[in-house]
C-alpha atoms as an extended CHARMM CRD file, in Angstrom:
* protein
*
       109  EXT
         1         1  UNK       CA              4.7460000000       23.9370000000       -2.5200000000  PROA      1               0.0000000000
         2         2  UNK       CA              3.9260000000       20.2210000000       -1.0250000000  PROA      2               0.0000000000
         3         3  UNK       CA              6.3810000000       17.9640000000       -2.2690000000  PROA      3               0.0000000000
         4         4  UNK       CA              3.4140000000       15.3440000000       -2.9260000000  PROA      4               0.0000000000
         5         5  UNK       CA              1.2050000000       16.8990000000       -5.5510000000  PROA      5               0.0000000000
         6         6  UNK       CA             -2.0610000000       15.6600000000       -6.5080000000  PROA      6               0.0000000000
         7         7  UNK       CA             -1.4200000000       16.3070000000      -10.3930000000  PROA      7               0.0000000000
         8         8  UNK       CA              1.3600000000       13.4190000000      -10.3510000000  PROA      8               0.0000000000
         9         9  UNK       CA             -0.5260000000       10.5540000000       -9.8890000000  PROA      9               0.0000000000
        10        10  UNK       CA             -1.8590000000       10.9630000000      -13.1880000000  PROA      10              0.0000000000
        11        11  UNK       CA              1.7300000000       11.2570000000      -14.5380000000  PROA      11              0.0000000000
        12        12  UNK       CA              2.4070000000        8.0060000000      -13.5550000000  PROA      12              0.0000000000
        13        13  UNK       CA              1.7990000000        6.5710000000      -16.5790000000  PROA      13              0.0000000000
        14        14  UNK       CA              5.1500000000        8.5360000000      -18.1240000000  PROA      14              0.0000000000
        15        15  UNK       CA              7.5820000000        6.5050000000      -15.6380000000  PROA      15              0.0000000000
        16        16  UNK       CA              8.2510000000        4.5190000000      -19.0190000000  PROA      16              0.0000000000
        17        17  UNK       CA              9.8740000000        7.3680000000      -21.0740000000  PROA      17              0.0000000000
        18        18  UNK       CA             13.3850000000        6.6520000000      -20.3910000000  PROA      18              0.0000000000
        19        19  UNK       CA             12.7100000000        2.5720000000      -19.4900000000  PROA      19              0.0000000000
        20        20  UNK       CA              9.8210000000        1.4480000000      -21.5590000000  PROA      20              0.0000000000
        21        21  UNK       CA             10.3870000000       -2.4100000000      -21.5890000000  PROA      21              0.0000000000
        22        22  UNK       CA             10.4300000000       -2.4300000000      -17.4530000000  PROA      22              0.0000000000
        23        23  UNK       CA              7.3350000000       -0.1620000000      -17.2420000000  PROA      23              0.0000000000
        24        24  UNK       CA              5.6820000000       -2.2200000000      -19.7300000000  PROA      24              0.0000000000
        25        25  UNK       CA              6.6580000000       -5.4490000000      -17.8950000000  PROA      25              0.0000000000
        26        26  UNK       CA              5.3440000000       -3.2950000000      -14.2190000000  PROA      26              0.0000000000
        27        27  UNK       CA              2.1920000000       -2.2910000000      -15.8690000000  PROA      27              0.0000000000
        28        28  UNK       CA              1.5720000000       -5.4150000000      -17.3160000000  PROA      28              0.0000000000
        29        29  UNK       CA              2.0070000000       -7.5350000000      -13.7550000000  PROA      29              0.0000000000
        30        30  UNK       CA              0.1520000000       -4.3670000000      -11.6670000000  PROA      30              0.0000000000
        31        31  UNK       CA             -2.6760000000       -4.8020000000      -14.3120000000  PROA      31              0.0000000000
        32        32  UNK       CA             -2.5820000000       -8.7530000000      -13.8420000000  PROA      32              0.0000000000
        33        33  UNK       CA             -2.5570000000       -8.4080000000       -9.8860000000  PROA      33              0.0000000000
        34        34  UNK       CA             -5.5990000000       -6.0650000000       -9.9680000000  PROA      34              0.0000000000
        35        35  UNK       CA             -7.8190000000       -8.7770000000      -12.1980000000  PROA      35              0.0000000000
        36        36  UNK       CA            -10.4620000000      -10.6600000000      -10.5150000000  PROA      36              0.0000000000
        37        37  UNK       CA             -9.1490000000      -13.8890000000       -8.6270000000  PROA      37              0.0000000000
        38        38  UNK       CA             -9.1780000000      -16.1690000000       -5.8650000000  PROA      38              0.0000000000
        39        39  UNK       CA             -9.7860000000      -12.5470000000       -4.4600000000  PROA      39              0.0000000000
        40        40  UNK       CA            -12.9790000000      -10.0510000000       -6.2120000000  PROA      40              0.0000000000
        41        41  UNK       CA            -11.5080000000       -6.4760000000       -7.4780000000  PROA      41              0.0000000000
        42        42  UNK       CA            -12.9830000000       -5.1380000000       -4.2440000000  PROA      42              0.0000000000
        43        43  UNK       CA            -11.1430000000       -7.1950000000       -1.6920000000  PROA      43              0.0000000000
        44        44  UNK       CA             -7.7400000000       -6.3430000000       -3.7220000000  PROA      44              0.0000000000
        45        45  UNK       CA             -9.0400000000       -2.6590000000       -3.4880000000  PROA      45              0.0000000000
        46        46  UNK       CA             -9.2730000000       -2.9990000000        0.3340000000  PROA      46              0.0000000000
        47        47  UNK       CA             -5.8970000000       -4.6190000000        0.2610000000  PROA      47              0.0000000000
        48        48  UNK       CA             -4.3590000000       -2.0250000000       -1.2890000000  PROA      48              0.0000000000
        49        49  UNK       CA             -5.5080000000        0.9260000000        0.2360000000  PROA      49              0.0000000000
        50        50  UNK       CA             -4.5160000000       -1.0500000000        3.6300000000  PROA      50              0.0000000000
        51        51  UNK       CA             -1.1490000000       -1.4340000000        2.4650000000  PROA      51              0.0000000000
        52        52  UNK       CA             -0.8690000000        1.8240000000        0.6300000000  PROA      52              0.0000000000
        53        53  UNK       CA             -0.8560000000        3.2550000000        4.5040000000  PROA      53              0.0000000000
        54        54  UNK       CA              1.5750000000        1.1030000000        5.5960000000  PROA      54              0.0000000000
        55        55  UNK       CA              3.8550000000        2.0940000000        3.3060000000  PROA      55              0.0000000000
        56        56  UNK       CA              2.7910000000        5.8690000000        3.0890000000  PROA      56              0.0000000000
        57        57  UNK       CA              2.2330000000        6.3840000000       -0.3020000000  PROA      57              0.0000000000
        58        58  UNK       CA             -0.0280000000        9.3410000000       -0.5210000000  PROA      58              0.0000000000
        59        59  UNK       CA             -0.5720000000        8.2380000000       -4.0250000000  PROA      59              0.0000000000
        60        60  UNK       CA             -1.6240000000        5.3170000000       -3.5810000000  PROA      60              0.0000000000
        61        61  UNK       CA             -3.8960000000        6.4640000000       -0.5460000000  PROA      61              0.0000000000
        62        62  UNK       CA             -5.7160000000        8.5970000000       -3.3480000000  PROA      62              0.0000000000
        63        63  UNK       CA             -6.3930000000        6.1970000000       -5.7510000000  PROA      63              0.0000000000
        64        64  UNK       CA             -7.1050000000        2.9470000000       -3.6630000000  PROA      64              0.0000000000
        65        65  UNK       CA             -9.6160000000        5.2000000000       -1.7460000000  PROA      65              0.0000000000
        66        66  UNK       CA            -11.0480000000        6.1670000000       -5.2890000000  PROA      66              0.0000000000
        67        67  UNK       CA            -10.5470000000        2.4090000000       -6.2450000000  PROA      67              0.0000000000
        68        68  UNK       CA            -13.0340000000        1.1970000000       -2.9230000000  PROA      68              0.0000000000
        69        69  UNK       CA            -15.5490000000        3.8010000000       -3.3000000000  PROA      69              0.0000000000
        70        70  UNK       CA            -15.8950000000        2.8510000000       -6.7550000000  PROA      70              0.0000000000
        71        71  UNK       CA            -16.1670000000       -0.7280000000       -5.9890000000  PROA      71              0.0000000000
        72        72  UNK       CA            -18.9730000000       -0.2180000000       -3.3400000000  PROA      72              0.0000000000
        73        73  UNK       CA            -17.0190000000       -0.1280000000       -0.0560000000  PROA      73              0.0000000000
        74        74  UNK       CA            -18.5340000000        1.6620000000        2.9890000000  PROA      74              0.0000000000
        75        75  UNK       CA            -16.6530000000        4.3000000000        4.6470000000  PROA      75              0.0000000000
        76        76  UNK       CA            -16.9200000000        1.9660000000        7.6090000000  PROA      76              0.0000000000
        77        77  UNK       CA            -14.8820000000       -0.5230000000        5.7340000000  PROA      77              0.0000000000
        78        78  UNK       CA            -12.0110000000        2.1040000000        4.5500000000  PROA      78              0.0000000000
        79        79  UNK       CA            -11.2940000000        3.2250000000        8.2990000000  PROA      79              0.0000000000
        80        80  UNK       CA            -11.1640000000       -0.5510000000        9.4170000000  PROA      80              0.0000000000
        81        81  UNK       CA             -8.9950000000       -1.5240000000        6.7510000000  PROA      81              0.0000000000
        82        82  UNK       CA             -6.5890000000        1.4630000000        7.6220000000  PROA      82              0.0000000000
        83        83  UNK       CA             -7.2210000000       -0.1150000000       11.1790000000  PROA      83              0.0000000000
        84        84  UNK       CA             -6.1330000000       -3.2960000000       10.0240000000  PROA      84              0.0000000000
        85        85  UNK       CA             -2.7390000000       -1.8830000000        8.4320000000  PROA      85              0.0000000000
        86        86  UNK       CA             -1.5170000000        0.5640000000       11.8050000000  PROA      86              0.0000000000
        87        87  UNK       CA             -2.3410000000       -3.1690000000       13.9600000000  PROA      87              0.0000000000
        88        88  UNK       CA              0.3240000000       -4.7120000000       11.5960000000  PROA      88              0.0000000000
        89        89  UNK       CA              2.6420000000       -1.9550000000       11.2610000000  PROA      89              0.0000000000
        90        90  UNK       CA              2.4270000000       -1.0020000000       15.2960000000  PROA      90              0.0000000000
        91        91  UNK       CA              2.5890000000       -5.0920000000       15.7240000000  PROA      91              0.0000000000
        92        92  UNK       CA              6.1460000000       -5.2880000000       13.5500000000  PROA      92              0.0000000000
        93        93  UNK       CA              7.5260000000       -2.3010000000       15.5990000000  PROA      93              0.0000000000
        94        94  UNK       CA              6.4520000000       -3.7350000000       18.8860000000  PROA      94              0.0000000000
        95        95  UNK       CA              7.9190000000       -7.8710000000       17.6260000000  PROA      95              0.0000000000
        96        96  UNK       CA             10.8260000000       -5.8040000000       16.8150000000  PROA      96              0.0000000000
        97        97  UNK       CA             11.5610000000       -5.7360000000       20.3140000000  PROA      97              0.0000000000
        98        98  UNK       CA             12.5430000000       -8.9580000000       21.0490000000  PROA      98              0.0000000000
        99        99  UNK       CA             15.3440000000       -8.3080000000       18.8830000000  PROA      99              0.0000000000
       100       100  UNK       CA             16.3390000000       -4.5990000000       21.3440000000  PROA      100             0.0000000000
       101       101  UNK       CA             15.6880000000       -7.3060000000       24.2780000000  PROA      101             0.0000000000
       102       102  UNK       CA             17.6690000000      -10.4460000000       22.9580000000  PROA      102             0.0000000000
       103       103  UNK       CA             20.4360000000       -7.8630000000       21.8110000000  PROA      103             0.0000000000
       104       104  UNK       CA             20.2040000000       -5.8840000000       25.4620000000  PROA      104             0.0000000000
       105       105  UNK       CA             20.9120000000       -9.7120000000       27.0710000000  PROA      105             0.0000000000
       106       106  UNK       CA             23.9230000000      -10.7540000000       24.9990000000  PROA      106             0.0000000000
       107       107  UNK       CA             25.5440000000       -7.4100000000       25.7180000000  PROA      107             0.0000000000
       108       108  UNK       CA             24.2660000000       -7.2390000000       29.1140000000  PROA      108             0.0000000000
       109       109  UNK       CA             26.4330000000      -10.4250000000       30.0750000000  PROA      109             0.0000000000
């Protein structure tokens, strides 16, 4: 059995059972966050199915992908946003670096 299963997304909801006040005050915010802005639904939808593959969440791959479909996004524009978030995440490994090479130098002395 997959440790990620598709039914538990839709369970997500019940993470208030045993802490209802803090996933009131989450669902309140995430619902805030999601509301039309500075940025339309359908940027933030982009957004977070970018960021939802930098930070793995198969979850949140599945719905954000639902979420920019729905919205009107173009294939086109889900693969370059997933573009967009492995540039950042292969940039912040790469920057990383410079810490490896200024650490290498001091003990290199």
């Amino acid at each position: 059995m997959p440790y990620y299963q598709d039914g538990d997304l839709a369970k997500f909801g019940n993470i208030g059972k045993d802490a209802p006040e803090l996933a009131k005050a989450f669902f309140d915010y995430y619902g805030k966050v999601f509301e039309e802005g500075a940025l339309t639904v359908r940027e933030k939808a982009l957004i977070a199915l970018a960021v939802a593959h930098a930070v793995q969440c198969p979850y949140c791959i599945d719905a954000y992908t639902t979420a920019t479909l729905e919205q009107g996004c173009a294939r086109e524009e889900l693969m370059e946003a997933v573009h967009v978030a492995a540039a950042i995440r292969g940039g912040a490994s790469l920057v990383h670096g410079v810490q490896m090479m200024n650490h290498a130098d001091k003990i290199s002395m």
